[in-house]
Backbone as a ProteinNet text record, in pm:
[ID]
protein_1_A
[PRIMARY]
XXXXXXXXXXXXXXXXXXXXXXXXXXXXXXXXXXXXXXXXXXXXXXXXXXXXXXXXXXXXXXXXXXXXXXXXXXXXXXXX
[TERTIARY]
2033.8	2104.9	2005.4	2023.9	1972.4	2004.7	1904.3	2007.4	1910.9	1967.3	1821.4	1768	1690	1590.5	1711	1773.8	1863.8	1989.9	2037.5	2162.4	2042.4	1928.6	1829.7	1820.9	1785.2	1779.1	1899.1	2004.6	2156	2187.2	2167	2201.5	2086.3	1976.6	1871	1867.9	1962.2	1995.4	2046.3	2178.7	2233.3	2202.2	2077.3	1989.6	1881.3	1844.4	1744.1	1854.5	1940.7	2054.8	2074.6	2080.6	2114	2024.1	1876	1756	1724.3	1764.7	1744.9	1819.5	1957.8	2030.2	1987.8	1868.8	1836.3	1868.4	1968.2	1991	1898.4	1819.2	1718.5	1754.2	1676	1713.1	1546.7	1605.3	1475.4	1558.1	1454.2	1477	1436.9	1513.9	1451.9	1447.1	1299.3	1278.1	1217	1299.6	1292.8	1245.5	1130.6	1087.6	1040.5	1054.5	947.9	1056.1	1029.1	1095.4	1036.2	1081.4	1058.4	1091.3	1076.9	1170.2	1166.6	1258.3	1259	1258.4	1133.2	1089.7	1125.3	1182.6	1179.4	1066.7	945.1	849.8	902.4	909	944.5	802.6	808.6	655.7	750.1	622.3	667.7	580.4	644.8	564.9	540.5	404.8	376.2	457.9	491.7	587.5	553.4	382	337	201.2	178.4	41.1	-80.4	-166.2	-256.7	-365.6	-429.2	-508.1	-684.7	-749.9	-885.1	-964.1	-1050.2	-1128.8	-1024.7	-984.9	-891.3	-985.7	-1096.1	-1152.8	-1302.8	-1271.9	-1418.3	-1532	-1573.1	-1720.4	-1754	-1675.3	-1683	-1761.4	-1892.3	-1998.1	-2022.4	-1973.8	-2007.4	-2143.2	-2228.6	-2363.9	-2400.2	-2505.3	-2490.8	-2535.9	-2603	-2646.9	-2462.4	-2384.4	-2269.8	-2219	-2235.7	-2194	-2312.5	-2457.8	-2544.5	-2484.2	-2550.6	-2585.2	-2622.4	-2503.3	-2569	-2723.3	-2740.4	-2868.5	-2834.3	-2936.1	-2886.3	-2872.7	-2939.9	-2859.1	-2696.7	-2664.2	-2547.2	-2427.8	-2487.2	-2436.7	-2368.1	-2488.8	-2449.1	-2335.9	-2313.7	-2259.5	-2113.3	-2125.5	-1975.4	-1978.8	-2001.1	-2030.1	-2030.2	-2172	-2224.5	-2367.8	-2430.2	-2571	-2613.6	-2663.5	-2692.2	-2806.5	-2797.4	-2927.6	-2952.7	-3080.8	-3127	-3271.2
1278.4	1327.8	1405.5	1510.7	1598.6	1587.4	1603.8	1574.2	1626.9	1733.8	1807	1665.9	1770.4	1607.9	1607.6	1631.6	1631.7	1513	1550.4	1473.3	1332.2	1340.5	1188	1148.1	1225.1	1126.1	1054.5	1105.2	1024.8	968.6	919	843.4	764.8	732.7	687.2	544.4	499.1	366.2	287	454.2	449.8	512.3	587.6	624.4	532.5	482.9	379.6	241.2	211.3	115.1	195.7	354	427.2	365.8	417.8	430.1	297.9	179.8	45.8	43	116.3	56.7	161.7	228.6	278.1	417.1	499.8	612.8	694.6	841.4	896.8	968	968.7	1054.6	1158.2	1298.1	1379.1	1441.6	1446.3	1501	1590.9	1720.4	1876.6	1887.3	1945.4	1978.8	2117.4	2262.6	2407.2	2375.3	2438.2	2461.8	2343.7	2229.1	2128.4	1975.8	1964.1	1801	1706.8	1603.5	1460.2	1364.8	1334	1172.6	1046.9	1002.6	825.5	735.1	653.5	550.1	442.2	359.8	187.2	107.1	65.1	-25.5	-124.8	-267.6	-412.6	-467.7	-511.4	-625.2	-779.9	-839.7	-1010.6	-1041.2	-1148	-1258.2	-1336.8	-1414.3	-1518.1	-1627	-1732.8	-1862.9	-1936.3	-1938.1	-2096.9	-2018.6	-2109.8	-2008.4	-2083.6	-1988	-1986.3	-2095.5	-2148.5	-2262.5	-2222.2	-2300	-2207.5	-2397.7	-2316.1	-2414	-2437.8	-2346.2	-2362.2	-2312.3	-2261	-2189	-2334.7	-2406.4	-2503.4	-2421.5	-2387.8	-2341.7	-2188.1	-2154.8	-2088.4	-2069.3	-2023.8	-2069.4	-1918.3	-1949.2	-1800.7	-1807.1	-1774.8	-1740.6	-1758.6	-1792.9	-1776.7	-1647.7	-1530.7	-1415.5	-1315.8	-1383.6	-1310.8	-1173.2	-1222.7	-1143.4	-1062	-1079.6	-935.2	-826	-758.5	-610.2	-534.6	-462	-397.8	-347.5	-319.7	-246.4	-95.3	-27	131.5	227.4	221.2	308	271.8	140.9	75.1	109.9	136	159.3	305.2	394.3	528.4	541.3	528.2	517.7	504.2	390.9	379.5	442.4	553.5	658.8	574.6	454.9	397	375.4	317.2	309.8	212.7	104.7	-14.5	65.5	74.7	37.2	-57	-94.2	-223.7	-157.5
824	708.3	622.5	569.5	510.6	383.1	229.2	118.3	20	-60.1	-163.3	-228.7	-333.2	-428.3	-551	-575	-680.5	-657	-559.9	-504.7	-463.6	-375.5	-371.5	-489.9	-619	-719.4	-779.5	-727.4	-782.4	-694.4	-566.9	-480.1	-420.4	-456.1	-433.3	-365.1	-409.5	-433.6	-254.4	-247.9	-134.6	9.5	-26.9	62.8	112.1	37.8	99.6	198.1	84.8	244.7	364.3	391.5	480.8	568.6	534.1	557	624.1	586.8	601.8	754.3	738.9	883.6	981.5	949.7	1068.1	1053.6	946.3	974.1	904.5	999.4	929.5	792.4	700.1	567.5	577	511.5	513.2	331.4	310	165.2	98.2	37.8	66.4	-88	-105.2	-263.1	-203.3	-245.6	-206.6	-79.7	-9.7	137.4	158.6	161.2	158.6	176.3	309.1	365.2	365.6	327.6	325.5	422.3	512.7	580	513.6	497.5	369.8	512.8	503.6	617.4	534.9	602.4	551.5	596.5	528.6	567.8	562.8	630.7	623.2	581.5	498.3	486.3	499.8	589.4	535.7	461.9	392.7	319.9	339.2	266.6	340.8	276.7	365.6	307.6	257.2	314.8	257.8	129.8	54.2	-25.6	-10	-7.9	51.4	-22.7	21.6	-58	-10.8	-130.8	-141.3	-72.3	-32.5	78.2	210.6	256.7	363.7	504.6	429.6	517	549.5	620.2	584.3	602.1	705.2	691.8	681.8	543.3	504.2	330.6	366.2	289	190	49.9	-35.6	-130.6	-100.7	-141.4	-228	-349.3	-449.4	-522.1	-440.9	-439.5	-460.6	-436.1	-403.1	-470.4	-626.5	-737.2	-753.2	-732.2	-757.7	-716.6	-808.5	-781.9	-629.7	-585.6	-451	-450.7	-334.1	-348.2	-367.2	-407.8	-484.3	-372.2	-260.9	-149.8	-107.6	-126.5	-85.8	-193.6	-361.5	-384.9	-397.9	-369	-372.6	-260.5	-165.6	-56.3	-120	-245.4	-240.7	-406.6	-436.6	-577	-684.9	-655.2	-781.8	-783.2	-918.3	-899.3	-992	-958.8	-1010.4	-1087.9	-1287.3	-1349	-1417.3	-1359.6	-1412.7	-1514.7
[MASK]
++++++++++++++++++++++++++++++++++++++++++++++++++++++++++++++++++++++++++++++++

């Protein structure tokens, strides 16, 4: 189904149920298409509990400061 961005924004609602049962939607704003994908995420059921992990050992170094090549890498720079 084909449907400008005008008519998607007033039916938005009923495009995504389309979208849900499987039928494709592409959505035209002037020269320029869209396809509306339905992602499914699950959730988790149970929640998650801390020390679940036993030998799982967090450092006490954990929270320092990267080292300054490590941080450049990720566009920062530890000054000390």
């Amino acid at each position: 189904m084909l449907v400008d961005i005008h008519e998607a924004e007033n039916n938005l609602s009923k495009l995504i149920d389309k979208a849900h049962a499987g039928e494709e939607i592409i959505i035209k704003k002037d020269d320029i298409e869209a396809r509306l994908h339905i992602l499914r995420f699950q959730t988790r059921k149970e929640h998650r509990k801390p020390g679940a992990i036993p030998d799982l050992i967090i450092k006490d170094n954990f929270d320092d400061p990267l080292p300054n090549d490590i941080a450049e890498a990720f566009g920062k720079v530890n000054l000390k």
